[in-house]
C-alpha positions in Angstrom: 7.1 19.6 3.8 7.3 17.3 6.8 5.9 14.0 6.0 3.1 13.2 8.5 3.3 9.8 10.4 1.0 7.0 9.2 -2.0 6.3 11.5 -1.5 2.5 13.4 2.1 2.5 12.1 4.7 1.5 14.9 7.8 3.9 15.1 11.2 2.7 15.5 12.6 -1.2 15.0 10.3 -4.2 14.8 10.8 -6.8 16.5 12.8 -9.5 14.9 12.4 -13.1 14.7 15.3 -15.0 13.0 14.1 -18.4 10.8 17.0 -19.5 9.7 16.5 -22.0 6.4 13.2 -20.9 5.9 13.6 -17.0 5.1 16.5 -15.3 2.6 18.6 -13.5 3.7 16.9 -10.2 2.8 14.2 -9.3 5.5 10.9 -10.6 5.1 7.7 -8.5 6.7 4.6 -10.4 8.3 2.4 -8.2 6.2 4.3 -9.4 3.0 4.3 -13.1 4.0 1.0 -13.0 4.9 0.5 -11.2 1.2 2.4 -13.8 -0.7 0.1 -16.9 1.1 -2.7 -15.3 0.6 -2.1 -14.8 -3.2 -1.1 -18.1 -3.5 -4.3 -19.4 -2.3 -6.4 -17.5 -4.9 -7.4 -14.9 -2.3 -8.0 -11.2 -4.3 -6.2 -8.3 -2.6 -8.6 -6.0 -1.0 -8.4 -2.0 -1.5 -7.3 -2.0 2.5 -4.3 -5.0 2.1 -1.3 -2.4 1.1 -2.4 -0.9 4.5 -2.2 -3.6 6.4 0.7 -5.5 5.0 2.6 -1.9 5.8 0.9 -2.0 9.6 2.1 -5.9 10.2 5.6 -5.4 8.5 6.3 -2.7 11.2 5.7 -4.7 14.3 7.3 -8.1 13.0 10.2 -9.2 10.5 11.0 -12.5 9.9 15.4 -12.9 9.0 17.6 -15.3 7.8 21.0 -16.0 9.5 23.0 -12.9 9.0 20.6 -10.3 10.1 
């Protein structure tokens, strides 16, 4: 069965922003930074979060140096 593309979800490469010194060397998604801060800060995940951590990491991704 052909899996069915997820609604919002951009297809190919995001776009890459390297942050060297601040991000590991393994990929890090704006939906999951913005998933970690938020848990930090006491903030509950929502039933919708998953969603849009998955939407956000598929336009942006934050690198280290050797990506």
């Amino acid at each position: 069965m052909a899996e069915q593309p997820q609604e919002g979800v951009r297809r190919g490469k995001p776009h890459q922003i390297r942050l060297p010194g601040f991000v590991s060397d393994e990929p890090v998604g704006l939906g999951d930074a913005i998933k970690r801060a938020t848990s930090v800060a006491g903030i509950k995940p929502c039933g919708g979060c998953n969603r849009r951590a998955r939407k956000l990491n598929s336009w942006l991704v934050f690198t280290g140096r050797n990506a």
